[in-house]
PDB file with one MODEL, atoms N, CA, C and O in Angstrom:
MODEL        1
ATOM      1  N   UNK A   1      96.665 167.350  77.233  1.00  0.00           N
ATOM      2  CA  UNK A   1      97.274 168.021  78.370  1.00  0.00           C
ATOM      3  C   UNK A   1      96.986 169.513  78.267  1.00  0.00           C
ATOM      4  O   UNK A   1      97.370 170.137  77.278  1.00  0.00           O
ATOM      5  N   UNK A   2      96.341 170.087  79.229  1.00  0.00           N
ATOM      6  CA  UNK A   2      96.354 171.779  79.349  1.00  0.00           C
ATOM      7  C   UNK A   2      97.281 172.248  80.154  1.00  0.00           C
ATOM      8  O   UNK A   2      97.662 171.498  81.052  1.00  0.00           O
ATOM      9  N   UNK A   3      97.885 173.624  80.035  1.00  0.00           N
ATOM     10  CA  UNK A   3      98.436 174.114  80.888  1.00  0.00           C
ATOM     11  C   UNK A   3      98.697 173.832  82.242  1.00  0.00           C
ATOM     12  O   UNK A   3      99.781 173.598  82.777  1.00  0.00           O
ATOM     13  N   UNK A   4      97.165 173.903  82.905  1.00  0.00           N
ATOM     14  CA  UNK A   4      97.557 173.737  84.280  1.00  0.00           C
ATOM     15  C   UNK A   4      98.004 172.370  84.495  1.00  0.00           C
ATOM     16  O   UNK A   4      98.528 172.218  85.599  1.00  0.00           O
ATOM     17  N   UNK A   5      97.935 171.003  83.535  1.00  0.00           N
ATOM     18  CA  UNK A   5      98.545 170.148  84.325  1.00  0.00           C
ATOM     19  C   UNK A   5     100.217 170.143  84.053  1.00  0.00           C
ATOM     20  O   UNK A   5     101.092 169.579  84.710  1.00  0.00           O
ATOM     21  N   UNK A   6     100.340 171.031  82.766  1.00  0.00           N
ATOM     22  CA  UNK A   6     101.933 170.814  82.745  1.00  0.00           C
ATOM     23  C   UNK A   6     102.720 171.236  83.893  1.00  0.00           C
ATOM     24  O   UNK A   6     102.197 171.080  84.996  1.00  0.00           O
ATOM     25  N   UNK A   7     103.676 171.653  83.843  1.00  0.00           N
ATOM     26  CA  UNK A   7     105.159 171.921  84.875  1.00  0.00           C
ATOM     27  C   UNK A   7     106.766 172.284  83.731  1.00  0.00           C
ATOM     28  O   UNK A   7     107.387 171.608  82.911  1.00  0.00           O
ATOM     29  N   UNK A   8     106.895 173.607  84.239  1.00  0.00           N
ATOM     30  CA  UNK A   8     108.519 173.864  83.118  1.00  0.00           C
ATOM     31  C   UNK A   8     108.888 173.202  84.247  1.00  0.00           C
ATOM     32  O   UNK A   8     108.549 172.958  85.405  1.00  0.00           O
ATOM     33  N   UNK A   9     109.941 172.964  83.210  1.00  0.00           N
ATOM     34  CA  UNK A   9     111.674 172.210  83.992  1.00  0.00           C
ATOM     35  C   UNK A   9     113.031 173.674  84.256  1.00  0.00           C
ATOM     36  O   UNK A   9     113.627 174.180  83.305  1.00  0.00           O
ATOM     37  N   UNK A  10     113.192 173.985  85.350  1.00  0.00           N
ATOM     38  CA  UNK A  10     113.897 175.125  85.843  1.00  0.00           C
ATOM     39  C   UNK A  10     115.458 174.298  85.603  1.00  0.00           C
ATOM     40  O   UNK A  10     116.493 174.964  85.625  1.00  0.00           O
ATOM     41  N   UNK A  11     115.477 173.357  85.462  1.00  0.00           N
ATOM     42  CA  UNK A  11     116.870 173.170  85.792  1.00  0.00           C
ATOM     43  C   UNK A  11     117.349 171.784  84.924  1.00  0.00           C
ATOM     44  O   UNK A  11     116.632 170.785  84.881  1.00  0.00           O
ATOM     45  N   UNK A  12     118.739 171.876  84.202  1.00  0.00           N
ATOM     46  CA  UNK A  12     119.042 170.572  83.403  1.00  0.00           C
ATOM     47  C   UNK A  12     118.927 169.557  84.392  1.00  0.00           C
ATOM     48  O   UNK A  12     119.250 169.786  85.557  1.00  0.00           O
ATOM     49  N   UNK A  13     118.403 168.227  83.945  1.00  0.00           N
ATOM     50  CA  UNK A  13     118.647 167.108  84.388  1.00  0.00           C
ATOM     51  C   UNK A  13     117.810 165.904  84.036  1.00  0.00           C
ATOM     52  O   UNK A  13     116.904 165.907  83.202  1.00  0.00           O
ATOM     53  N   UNK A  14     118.263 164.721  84.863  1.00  0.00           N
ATOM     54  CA  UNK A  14     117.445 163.275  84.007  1.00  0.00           C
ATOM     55  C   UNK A  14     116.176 163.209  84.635  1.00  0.00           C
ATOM     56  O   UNK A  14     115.990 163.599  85.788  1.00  0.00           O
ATOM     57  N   UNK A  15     115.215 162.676  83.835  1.00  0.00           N
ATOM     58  CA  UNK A  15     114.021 162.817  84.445  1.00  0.00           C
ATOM     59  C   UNK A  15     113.347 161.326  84.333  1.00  0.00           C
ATOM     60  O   UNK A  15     113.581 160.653  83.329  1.00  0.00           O
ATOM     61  N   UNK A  16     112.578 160.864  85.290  1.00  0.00           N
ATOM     62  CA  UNK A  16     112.095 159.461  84.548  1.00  0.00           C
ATOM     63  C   UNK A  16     110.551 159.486  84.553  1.00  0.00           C
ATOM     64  O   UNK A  16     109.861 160.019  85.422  1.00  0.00           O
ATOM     65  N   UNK A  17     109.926 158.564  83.008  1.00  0.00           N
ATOM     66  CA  UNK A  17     108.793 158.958  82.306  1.00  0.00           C
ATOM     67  C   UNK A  17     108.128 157.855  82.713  1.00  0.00           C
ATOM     68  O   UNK A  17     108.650 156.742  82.652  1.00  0.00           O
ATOM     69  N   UNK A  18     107.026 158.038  83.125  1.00  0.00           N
ATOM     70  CA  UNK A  18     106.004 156.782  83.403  1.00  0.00           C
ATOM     71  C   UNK A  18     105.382 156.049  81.937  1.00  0.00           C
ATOM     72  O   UNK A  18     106.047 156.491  81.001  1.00  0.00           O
ATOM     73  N   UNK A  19     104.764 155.481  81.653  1.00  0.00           N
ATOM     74  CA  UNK A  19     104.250 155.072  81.169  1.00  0.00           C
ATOM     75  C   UNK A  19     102.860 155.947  80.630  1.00  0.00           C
ATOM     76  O   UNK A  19     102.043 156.328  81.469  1.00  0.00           O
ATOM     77  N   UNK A  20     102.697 156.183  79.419  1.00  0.00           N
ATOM     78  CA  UNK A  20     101.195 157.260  79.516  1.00  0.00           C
ATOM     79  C   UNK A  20     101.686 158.664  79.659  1.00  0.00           C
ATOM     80  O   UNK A  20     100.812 159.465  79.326  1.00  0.00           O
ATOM     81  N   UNK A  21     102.738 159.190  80.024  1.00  0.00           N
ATOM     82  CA  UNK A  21     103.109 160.513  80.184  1.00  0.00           C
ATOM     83  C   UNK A  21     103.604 160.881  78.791  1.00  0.00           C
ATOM     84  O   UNK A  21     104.032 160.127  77.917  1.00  0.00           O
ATOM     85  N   UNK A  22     103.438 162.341  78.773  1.00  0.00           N
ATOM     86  CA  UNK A  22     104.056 163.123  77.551  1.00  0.00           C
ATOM     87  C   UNK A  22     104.837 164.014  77.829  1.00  0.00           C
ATOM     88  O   UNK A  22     104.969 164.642  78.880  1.00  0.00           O
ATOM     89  N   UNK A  23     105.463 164.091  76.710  1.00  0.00           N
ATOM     90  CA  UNK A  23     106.784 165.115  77.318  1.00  0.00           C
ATOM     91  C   UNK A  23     106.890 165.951  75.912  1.00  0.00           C
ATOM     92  O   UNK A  23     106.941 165.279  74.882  1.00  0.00           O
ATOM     93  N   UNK A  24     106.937 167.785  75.784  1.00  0.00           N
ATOM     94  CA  UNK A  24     107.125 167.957  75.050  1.00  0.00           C
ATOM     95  C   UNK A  24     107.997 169.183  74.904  1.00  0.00           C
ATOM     96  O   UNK A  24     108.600 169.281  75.972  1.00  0.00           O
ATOM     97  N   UNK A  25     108.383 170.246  74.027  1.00  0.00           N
ATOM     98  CA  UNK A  25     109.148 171.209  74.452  1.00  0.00           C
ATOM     99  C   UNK A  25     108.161 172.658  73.868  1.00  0.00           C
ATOM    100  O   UNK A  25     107.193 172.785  73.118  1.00  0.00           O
ATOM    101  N   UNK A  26     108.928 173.492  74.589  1.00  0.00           N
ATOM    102  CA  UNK A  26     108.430 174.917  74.580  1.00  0.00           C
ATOM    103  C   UNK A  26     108.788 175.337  72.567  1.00  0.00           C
ATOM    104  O   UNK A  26     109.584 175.137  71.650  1.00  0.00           O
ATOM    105  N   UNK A  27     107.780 175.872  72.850  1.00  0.00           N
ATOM    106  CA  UNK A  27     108.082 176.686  71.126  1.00  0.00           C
ATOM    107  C   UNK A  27     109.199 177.554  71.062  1.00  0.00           C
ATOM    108  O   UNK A  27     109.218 178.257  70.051  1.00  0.00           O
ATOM    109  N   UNK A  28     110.322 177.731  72.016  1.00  0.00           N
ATOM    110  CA  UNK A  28     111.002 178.074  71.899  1.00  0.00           C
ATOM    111  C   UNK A  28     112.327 177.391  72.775  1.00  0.00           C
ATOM    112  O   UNK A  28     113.352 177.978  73.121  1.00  0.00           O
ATOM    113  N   UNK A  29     112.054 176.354  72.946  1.00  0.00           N
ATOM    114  CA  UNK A  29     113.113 175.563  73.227  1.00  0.00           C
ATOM    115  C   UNK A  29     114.064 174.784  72.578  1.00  0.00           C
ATOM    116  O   UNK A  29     113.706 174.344  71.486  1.00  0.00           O
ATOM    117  N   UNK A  30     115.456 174.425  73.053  1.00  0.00           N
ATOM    118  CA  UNK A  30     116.567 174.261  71.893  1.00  0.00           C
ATOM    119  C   UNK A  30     116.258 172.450  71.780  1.00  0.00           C
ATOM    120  O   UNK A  30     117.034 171.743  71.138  1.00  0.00           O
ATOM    121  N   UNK A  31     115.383 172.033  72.291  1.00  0.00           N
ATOM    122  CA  UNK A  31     114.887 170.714  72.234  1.00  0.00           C
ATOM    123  C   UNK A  31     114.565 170.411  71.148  1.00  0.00           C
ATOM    124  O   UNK A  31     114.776 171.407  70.456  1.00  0.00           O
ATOM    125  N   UNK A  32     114.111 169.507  70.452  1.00  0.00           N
ATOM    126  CA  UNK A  32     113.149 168.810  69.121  1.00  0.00           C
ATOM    127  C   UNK A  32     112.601 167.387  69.914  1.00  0.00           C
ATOM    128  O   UNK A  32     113.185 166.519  70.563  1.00  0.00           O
ATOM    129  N   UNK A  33     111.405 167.571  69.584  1.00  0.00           N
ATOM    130  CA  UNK A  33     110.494 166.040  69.811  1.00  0.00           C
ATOM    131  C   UNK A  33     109.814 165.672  68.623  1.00  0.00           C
ATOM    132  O   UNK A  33     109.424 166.334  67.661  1.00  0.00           O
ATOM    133  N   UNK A  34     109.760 164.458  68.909  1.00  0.00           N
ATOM    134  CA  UNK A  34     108.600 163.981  67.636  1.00  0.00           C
ATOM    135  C   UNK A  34     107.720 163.167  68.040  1.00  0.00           C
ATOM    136  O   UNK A  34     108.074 162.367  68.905  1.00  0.00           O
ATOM    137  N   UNK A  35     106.310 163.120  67.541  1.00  0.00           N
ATOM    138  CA  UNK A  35     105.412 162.070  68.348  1.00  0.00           C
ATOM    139  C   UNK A  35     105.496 161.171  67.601  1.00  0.00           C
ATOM    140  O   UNK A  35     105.536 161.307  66.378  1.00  0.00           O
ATOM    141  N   UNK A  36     105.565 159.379  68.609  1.00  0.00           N
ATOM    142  CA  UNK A  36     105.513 158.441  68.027  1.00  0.00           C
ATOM    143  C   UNK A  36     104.186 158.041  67.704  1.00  0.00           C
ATOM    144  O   UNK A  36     103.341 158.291  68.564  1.00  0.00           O
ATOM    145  N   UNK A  37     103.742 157.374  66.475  1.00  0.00           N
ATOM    146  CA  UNK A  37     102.584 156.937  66.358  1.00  0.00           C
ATOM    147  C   UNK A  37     102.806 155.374  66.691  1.00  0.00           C
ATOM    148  O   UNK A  37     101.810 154.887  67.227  1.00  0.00           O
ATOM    149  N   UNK A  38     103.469 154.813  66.575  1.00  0.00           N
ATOM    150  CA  UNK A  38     103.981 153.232  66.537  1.00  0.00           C
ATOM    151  C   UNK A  38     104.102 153.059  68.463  1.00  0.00           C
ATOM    152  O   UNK A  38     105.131 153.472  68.999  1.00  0.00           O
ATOM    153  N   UNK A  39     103.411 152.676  68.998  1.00  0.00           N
ATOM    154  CA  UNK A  39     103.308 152.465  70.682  1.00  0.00           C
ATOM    155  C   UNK A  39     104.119 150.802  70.654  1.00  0.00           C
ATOM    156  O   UNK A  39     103.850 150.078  71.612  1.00  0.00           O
ATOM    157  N   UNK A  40     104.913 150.341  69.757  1.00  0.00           N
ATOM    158  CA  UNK A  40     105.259 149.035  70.051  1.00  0.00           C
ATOM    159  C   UNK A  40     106.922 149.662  70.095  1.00  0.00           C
ATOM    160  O   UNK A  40     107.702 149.196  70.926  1.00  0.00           O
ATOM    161  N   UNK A  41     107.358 150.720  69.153  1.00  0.00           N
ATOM    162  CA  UNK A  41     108.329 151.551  69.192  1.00  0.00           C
ATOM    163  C   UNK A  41     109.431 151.536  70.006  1.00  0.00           C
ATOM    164  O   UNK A  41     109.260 152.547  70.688  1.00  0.00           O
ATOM    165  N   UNK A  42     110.866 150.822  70.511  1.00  0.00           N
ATOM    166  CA  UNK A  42     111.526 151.477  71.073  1.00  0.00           C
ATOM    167  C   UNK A  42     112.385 152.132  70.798  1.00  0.00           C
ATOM    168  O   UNK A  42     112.791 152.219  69.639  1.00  0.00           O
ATOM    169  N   UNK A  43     113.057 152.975  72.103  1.00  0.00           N
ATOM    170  CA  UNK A  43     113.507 154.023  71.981  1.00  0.00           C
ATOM    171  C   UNK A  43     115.011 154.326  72.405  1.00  0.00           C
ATOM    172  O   UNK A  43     114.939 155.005  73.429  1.00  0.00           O
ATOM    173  N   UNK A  44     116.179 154.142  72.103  1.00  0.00           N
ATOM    174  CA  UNK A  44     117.386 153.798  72.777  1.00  0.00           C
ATOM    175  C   UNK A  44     117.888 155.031  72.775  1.00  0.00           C
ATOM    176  O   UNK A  44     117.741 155.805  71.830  1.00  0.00           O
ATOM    177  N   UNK A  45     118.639 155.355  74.045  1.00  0.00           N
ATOM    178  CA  UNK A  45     119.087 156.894  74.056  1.00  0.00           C
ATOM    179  C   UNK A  45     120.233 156.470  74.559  1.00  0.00           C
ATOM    180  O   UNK A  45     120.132 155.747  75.550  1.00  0.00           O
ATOM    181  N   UNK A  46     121.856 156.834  73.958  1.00  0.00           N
ATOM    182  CA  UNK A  46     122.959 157.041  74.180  1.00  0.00           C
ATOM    183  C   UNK A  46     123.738 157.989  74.820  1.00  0.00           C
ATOM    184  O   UNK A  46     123.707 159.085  74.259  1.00  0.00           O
ATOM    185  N   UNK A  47     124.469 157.920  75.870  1.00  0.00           N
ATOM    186  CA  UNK A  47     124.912 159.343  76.934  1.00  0.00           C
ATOM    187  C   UNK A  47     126.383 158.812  77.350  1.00  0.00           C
ATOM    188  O   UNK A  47     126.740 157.981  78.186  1.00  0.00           O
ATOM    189  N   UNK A  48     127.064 159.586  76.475  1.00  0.00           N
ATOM    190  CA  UNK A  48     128.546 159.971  76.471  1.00  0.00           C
ATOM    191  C   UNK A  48     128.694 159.729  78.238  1.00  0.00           C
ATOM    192  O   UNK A  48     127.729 160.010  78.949  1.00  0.00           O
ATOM    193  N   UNK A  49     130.010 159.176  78.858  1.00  0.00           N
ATOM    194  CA  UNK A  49     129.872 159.338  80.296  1.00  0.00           C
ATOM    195  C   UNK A  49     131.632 159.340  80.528  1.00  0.00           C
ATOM    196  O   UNK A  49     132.349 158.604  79.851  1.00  0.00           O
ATOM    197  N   UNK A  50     132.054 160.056  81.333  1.00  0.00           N
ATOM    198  CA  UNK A  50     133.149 160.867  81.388  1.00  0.00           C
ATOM    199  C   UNK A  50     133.515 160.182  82.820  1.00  0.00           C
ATOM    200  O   UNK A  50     132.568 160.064  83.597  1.00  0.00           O
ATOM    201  N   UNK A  51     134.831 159.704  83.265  1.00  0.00           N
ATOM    202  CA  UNK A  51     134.890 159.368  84.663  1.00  0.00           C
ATOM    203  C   UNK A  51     136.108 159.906  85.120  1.00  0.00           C
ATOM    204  O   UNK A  51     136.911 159.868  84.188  1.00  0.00           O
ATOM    205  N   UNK A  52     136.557 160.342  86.036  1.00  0.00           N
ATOM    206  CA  UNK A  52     137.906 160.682  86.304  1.00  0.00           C
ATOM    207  C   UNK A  52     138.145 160.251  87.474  1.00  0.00           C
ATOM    208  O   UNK A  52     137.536 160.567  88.496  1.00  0.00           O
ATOM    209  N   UNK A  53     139.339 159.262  87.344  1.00  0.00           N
ATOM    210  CA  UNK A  53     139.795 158.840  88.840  1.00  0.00           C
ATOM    211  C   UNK A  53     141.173 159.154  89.143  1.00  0.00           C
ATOM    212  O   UNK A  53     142.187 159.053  88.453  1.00  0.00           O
ATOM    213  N   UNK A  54     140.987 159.560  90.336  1.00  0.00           N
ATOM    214  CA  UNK A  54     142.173 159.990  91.018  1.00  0.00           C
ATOM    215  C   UNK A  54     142.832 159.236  92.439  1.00  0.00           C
ATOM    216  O   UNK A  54     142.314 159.132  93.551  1.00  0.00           O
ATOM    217  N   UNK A  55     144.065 158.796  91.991  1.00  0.00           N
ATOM    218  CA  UNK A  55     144.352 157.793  93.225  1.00  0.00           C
ATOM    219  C   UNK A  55     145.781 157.646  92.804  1.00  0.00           C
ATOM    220  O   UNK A  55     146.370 158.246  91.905  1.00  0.00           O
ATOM    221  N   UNK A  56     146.246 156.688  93.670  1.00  0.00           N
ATOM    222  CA  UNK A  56     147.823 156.762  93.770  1.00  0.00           C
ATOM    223  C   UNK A  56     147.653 154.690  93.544  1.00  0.00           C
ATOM    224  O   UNK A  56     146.891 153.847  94.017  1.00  0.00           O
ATOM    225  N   UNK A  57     148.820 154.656  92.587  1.00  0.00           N
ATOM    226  CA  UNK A  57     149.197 153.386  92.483  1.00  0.00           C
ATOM    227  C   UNK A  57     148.499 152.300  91.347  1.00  0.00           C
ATOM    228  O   UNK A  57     147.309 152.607  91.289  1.00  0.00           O
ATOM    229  N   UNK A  58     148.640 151.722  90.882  1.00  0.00           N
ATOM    230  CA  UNK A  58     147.941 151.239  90.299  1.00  0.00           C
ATOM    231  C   UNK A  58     146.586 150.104  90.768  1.00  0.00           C
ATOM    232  O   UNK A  58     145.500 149.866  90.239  1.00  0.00           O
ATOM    233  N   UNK A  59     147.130 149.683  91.759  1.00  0.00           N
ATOM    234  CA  UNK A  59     146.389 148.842  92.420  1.00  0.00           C
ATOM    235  C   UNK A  59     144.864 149.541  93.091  1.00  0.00           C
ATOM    236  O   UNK A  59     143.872 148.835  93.270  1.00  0.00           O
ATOM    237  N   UNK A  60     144.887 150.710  93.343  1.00  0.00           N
ATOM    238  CA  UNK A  60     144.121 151.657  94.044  1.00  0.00           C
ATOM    239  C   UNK A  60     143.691 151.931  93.200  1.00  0.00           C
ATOM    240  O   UNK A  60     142.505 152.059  93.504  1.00  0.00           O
ATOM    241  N   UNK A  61     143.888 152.324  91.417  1.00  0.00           N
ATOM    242  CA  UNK A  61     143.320 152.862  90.659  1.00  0.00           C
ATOM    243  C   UNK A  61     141.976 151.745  90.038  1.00  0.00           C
ATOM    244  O   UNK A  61     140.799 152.018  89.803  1.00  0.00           O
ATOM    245  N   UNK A  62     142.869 150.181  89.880  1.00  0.00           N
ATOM    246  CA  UNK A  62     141.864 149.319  89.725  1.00  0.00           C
ATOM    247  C   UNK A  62     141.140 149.335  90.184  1.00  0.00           C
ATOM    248  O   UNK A  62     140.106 149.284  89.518  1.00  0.00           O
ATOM    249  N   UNK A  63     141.007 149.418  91.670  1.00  0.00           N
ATOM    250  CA  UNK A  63     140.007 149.596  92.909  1.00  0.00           C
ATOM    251  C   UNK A  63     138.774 149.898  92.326  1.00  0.00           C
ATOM    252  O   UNK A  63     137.800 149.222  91.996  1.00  0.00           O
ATOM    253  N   UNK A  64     139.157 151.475  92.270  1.00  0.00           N
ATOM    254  CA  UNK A  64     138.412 152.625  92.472  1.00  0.00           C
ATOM    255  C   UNK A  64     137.572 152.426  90.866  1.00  0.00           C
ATOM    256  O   UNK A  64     136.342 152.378  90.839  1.00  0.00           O
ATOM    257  N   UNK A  65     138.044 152.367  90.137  1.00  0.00           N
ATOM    258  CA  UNK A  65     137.460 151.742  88.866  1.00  0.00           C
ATOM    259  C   UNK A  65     136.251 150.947  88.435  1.00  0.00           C
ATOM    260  O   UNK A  65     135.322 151.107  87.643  1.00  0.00           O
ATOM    261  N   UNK A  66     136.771 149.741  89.545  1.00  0.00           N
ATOM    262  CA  UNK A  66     135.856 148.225  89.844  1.00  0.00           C
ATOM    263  C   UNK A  66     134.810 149.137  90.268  1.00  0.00           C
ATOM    264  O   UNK A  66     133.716 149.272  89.721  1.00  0.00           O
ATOM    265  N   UNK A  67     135.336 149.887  91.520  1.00  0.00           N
ATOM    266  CA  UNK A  67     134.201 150.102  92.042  1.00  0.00           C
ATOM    267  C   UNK A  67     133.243 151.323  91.528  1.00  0.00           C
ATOM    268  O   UNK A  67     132.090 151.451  91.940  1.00  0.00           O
ATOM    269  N   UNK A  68     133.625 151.879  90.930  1.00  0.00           N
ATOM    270  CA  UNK A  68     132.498 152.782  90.117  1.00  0.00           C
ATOM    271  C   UNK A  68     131.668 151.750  89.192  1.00  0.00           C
ATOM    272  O   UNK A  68     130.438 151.743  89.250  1.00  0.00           O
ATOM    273  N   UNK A  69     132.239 151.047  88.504  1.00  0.00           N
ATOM    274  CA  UNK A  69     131.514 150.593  87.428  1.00  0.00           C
ATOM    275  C   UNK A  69     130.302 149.878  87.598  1.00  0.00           C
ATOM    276  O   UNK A  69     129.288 149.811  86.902  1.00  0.00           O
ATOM    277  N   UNK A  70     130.790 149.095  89.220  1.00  0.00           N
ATOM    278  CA  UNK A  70     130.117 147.932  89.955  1.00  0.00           C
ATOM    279  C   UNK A  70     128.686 149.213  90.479  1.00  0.00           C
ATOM    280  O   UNK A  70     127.491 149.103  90.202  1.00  0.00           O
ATOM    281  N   UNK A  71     128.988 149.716  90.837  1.00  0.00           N
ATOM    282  CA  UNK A  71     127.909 151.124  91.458  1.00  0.00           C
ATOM    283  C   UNK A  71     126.979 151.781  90.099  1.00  0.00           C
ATOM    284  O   UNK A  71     125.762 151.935  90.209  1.00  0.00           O
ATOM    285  N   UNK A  72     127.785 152.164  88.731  1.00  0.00           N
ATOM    286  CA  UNK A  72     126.947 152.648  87.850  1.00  0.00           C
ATOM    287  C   UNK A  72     125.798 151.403  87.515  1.00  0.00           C
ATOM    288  O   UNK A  72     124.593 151.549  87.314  1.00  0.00           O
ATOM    289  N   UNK A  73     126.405 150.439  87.525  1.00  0.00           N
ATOM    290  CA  UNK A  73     125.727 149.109  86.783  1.00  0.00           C
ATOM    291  C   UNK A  73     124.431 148.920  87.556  1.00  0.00           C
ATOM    292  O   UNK A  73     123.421 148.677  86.897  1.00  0.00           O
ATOM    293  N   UNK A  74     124.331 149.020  89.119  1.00  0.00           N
ATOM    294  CA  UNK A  74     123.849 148.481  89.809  1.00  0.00           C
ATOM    295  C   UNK A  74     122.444 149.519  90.036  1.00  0.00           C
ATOM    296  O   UNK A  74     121.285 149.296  90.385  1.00  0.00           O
ATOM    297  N   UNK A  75     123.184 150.716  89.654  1.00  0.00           N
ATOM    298  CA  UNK A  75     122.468 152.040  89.515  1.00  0.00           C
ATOM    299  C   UNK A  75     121.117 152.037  88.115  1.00  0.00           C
ATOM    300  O   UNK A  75     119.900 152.215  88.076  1.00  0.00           O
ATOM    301  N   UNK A  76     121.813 151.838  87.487  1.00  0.00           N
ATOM    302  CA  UNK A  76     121.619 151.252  85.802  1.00  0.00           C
ATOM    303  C   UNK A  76     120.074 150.057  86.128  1.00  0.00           C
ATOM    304  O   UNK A  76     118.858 150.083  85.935  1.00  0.00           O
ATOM    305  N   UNK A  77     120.843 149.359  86.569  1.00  0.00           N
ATOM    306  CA  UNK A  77     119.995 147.751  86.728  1.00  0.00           C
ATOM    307  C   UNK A  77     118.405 147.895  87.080  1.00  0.00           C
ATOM    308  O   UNK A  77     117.354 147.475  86.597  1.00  0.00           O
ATOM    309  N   UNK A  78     118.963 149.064  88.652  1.00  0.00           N
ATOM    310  CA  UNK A  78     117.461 149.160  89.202  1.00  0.00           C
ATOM    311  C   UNK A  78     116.488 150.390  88.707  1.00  0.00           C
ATOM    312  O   UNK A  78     115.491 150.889  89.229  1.00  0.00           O
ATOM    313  N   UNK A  79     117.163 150.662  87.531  1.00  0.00           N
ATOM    314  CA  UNK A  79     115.732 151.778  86.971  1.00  0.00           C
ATOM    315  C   UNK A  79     114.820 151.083  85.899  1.00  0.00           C
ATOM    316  O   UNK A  79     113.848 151.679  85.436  1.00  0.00           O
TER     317      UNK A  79
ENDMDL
END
């Protein structure tokens, strides 16, 4: 990869990696990478996830609950 095909990242967030792509960090970034040599390798990444619901009753709270989880999952499923 040279310069011109890279791209900085201006802003935190999730990014998704094709297949064949590299990803690496600036020599002065608070990142660490390591290259895999093993291409059979996977890679499991864990992300703390915080939810706050706000609602009245308990019944409403189940709701709202179901229904996030039913939405993250589904979110989840199709990447």
């Amino acid at each position: 990869m040279t310069d011109r095909d890279s791209v900085r990242i201006s802003r935190d967030g999730i990014v998704f990696v094709h297949d064949g792509e590299t990803i690496t960090a600036t020599h002065d970034a608070e990142a660490e990478g390591e290259l895999m040599e093993d291409p059979g390798r996977v890679v499991h990444y864990h992300f703390p996830v915080h939810i706050e619901v706000h609602a009245q009753g308990q019944q409403e709270i189940a709701s709202a609950i179901e229904r996030t989880l039913t939405t993250l999952t589904a979110a989840f499923d199709s990447v």
